[in-house]
FIRO-720198 format. One record per residue (C-alpha): x, y, z. Coordinates in steps of 0.1 Angstrom, whole numbers, plus 2048, in hexadecimal, padded with zeros to 3 digits. Layout:
N
XYZ;...
***
This chain:
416
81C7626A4;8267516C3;82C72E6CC;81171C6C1;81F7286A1;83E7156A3;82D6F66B2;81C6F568F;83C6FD67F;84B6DB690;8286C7691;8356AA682;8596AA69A;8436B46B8;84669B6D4;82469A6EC;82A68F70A;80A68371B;81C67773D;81A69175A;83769F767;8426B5784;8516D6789;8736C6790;86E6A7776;8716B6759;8976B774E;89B69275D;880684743;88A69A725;8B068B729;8A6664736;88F667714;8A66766FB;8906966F5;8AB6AF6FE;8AC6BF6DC;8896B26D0;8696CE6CE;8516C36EB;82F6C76FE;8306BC723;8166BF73F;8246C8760;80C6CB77C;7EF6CC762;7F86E7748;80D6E8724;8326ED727;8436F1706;86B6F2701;8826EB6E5;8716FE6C9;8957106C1;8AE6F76D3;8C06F56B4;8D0707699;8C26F767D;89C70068F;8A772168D;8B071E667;89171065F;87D72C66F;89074865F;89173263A;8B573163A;8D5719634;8EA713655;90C71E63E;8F5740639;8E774665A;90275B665;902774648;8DB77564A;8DD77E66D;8F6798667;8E07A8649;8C37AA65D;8B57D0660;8987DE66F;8797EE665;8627D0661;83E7D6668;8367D768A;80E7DB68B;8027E86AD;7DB7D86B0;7C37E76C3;7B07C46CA;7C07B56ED;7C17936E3;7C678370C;7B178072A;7B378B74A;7BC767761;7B7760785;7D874E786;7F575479B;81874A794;81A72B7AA;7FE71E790;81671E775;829705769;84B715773;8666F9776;8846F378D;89A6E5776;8B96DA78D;8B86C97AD;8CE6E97BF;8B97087AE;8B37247C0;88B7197B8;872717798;87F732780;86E73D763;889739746;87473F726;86376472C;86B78271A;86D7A072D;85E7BC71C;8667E272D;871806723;884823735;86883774A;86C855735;864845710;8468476FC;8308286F7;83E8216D7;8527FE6C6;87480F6C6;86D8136ED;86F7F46F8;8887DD702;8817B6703;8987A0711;89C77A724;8A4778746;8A276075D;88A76A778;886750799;86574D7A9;85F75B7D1;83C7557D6;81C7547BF;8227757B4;8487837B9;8627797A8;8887817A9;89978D787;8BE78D77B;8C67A9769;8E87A9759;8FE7CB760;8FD7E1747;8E87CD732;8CA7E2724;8AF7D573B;8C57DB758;8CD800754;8A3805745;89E7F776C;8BC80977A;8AD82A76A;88D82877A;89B81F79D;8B183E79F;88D84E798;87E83D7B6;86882B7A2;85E807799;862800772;8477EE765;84E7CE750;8397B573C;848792738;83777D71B;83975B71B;835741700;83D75B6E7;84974F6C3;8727426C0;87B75A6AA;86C7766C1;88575F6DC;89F7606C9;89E7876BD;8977936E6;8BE77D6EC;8CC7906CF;8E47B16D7;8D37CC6C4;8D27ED6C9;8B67F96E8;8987FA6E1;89C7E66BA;8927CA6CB;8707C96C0;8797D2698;8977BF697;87B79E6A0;8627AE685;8807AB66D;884784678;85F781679;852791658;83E7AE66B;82C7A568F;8177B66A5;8157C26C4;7FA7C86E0;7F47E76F4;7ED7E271C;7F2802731;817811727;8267F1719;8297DD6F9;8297BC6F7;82779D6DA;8107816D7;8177686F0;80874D709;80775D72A;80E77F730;81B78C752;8187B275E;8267C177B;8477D6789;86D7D1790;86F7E17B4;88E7F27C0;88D7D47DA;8A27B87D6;8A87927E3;8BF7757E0;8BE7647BD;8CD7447B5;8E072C7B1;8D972978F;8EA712776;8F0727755;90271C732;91F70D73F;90B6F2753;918700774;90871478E;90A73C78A;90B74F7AD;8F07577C4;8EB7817C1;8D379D7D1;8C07A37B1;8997BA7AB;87A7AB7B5;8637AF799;83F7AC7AA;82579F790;8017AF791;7EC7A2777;7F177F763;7E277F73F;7DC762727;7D275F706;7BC73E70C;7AE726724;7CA70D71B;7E672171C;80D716711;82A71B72B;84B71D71A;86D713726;892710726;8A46FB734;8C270A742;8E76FE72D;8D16EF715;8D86F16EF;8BB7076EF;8CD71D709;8E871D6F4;8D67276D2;8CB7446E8;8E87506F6;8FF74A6DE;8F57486B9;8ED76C6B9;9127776C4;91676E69C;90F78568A;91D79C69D;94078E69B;93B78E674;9337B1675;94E7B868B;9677A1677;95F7B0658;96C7CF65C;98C7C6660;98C7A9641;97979362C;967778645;95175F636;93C752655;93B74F67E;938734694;9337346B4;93F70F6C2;9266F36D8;9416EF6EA;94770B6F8;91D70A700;9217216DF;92D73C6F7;95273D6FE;9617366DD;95873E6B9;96C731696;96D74B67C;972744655;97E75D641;98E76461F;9B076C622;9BB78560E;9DF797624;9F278863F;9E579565E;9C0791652;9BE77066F;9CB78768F;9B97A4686;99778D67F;9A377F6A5;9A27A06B2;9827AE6A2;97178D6B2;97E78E6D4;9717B76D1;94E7B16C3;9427926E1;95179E702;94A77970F;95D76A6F0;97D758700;98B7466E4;99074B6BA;9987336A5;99A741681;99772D661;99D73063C;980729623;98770561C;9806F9640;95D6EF649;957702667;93C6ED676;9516D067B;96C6D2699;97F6B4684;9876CE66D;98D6F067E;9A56D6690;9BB6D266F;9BB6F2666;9C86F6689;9E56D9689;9EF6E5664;9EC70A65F;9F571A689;A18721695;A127266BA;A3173D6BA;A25753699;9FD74C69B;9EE74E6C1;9E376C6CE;9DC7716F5;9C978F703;9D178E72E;9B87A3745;99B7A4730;9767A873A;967786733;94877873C;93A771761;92A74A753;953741750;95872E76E;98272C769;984752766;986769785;983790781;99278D75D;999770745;9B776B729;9AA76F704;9BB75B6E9;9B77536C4;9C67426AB;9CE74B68B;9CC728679;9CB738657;9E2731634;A02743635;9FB75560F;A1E750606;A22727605;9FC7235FB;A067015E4;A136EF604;9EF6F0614;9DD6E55F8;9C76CB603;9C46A95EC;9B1695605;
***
């Protein structure tokens, strides 16, 4: 499956839009025409763009088959071991593109240039068999240099970064395959903090089985175009870059990954991107973080569901519902939270009777159940996350516990 999949998945939402765009048009039309959050086809410069095919969460429920108040547990139940089917057959063809002939955007007026937002980076650590359990996949932005270098951030000590990192202290170039126009799912799975090299299963699991295609030492899913080549031990300048927050990230000296070969699986192939602090950004980023928190949370007390908020870009903040059960269930659900997402900031937990999806009424639970003296914790000098533009080398947790006191349960009964 890949994303032609998912366009017939949304046929009837799809937008087509027959007007052609530029490289640096396309986030001025989507917003002047209300299709932020709506599936669409563009043409820039003559070929398919597609972007939005998991901008929401209820996209993503419909996909997996589930409720929205159930996506959380699902996520967290989730094992591996699906069938991954490795297929002889080599489904692409060689091109005699370069990268300048794809439709890579510029999506801001200050970019560092035309980055490619929507690839999935597919490599393993020099040493590993060819093998599913091998491989890491992975998003990352990657900035284009010329028609065939690009210039890749790799997160510190993310899994890509030390597979790279490993096979620079070898002296050697660590080669990658980035797949683009892959299926959501497969998206959303390469986002999702799993364990290395479960990437693969863990999207099998999502997927109900896929399959994979051999080329030289790598793996790599069904997609649209299909890139080959090396991150070098050489680096360059990349950025600025505006990431979840809507502001500009840093410029850094990050690898040059050098592309050798360009693949595609037809003559009319379909580029897919993200646009950077978009919902879809956010769905990425974020909405995995979840079940994680749930797991985390629940071994400390009963929790009922995750959330991780829009807006805090679903990022910085999360509200957890739980059941209850001992005093002290609220701080220690705050403090299993804050441990499981190292970019979490803020905790707000809830009791079962407040619907956690709307802010109205994680508000009330607020201004009737918290005691700022008794029910807010602060954590000072904490690793937080690098996207926080008010934080400095650390930032200040907090939570609050704006949960029932068990004792007086009759004088929060709620008749209206």
């Amino acid at each position: 499956m890949n994303i032609r999949n998912a366009i017939e998945t949304f046929k009837d939402r799809t937008v087509f839009v027959d007007k052609e765009l530029g490289y640096d048009e396309v986030v001025g039309f989507l917003k002047e025409n209300g299709l932020e959050k709506t599936p669409v086809i563009l043409k820039v410069n003559g070929k398919k763009v597609a972007k939005n095919f998991i901008a929401t969460r209820e996209m993503l429920c419909e996909y997996l088959k589930v409720k929205r108040e159930d996506l959380c547990r699902y996520l967290a139940s989730v094992s591996f071991g699906k069938r991954i089917e490795i297929l002889d057959e080599f489904p692409f063809r060689k091109s005699n593109l370069n990268l300048g002939d794809l439709p890579i955007l510029k999506y801001f007026k200050e970019d560092g240039g035309r980055y490619i937002t929507g690839g999935v980076l597919i490599a393993k650590r020099i040493d590993k068999r060819v093998e599913p359990d091998s491989f890491n996949a992975s998003i990352h932005r990657m900035m284009l240099i010329d028609d065939m270098r690009l210039v890749i951030r790799l997160v510190p000590p993310r899994h890509a970064y030390m597979i790279w990192k490993d096979a620079a202290e070898r002296g050697m170039d660590l080669p990658v395959a980035i797949a683009i126009g892959v299926h959501p799912l497969f998206l959303f799975a390469s986002a999702t903090r799993v364990p290395e090299g479960k990437e693969f299963s863990y999207a099998s699991a999502l997927m109900n089985g896929m399959e994979l295609y051999r080329i030289y030492d790598l793996l790599v899913p069904d997609c649209e175009i299909l890139l080959i080549g090396r991150i070098t031990r050489e680096k360059a300048d990349e950025g600025p870059f505006v990431d979840i927050t809507g502001t500009y990230d840093i410029v850094r000296k990050e690898p040059i990954l050098e592309i050798d070969e360009i693949y595609v699986r037809n003559s009319d192939p379909i580029y897919y991107s993200i646009t950077p602090a978009s919902s879809e950004h956010q769905v990425l980023m974020g909405i995995p973080y979840e079940p994680i928190i749930y797991k985390s949370v629940l071994n400390v007390c009963n929790v009922k569901n995750v959330l991780m908020t829009p807006g805090s870009r679903h990022y910085f903040h999360a509200v957890v519902q739980i059941r209850k059960e001992t005093e002290g269930d609220g701080k220690n659900a705050i403090i299993a939270a804050l441990s499981a997402n190292p970019s979490l900031k803020c905790v707000v937990v809830v009791d079962e009777d407040i619907d956690i999806y709307s802010y109205e009424d994680v508000e009330y639970a607020i201004a009737t159940r918290f005691q700022a003296d008794r029910d807010l914790v602060i954590i000072k000098g904490a690793r937080g996350s690098s996207l926080d533009p008010s934080s400095e080398e650390t930032t200040t947790k907090w939570g609050i516990d704006a949960t029932k006191s068990l004792r007086n349960q009759e004088r929060f009964r709620r008749f209206a």
